[in-house]
C-alpha positions in Angstrom: -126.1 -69.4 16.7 -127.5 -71.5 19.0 -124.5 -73.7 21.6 -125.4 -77.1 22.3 -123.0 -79.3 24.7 -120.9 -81.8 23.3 -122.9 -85.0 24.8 -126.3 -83.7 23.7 -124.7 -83.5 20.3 -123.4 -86.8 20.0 -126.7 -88.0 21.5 -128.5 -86.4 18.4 -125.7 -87.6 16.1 -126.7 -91.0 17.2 -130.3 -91.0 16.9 -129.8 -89.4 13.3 -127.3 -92.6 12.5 -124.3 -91.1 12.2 -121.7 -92.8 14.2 -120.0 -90.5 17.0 -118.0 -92.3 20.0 -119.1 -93.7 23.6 -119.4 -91.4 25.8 -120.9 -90.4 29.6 -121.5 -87.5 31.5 -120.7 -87.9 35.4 -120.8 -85.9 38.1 -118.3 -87.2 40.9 -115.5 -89.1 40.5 -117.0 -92.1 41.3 -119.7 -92.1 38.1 -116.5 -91.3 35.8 -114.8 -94.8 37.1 -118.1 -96.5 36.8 -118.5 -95.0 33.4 -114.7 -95.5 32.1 -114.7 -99.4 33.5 -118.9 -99.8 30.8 -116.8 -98.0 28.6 -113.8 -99.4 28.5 -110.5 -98.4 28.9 -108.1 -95.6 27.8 -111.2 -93.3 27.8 -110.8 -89.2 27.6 -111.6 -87.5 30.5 -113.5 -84.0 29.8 -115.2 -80.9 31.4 -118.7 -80.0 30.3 -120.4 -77.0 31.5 -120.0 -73.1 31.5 -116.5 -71.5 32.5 -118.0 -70.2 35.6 -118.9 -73.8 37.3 -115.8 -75.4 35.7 -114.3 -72.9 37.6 -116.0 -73.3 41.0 -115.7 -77.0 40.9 -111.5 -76.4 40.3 -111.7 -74.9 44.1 -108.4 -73.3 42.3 -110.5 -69.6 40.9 -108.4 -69.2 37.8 -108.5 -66.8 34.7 -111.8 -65.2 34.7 -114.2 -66.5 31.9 -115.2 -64.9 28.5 -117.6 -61.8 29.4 -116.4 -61.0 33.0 -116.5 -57.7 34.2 -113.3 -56.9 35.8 -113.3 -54.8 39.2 -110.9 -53.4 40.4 -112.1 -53.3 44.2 -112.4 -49.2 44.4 
């Protein structure tokens, strides 16, 4: 089964007619503002991607992502 990502979903949901919620896809902090202020406020706030960028862009590591190989360092 293909995986498509949420906003290129709810772009095709769109074109088709079928009504799916605003929505933008930033990359820096300042695009989300920009983006939430066109958008209007309270807006959701979430990470698109694979596990292993989400992760990088945390700067915080974090539970390794479905698939990993775990090492053990010997």
């Amino acid at each position: 089964m293909a995986r498509v990502l949420e906003s290129i979903g709810k772009e095709l949901l769109k074109k088709n007619g079928v009504p799916a919620p605003e929505f933008s896809v930033a990359k820096s902090p300042e695009e989300a503002r920009t983006a939430a202020e066109k958008i209007g406020f309270p807006v959701v706030i979430k990470a698109q991607g694979g596990c292993r960028e989400i992760r990088r862009l945390s700067r915080g590591g974090g539970e390794n992502c479905p698939g990993d190989t775990l090492h053990d360092g010997a």
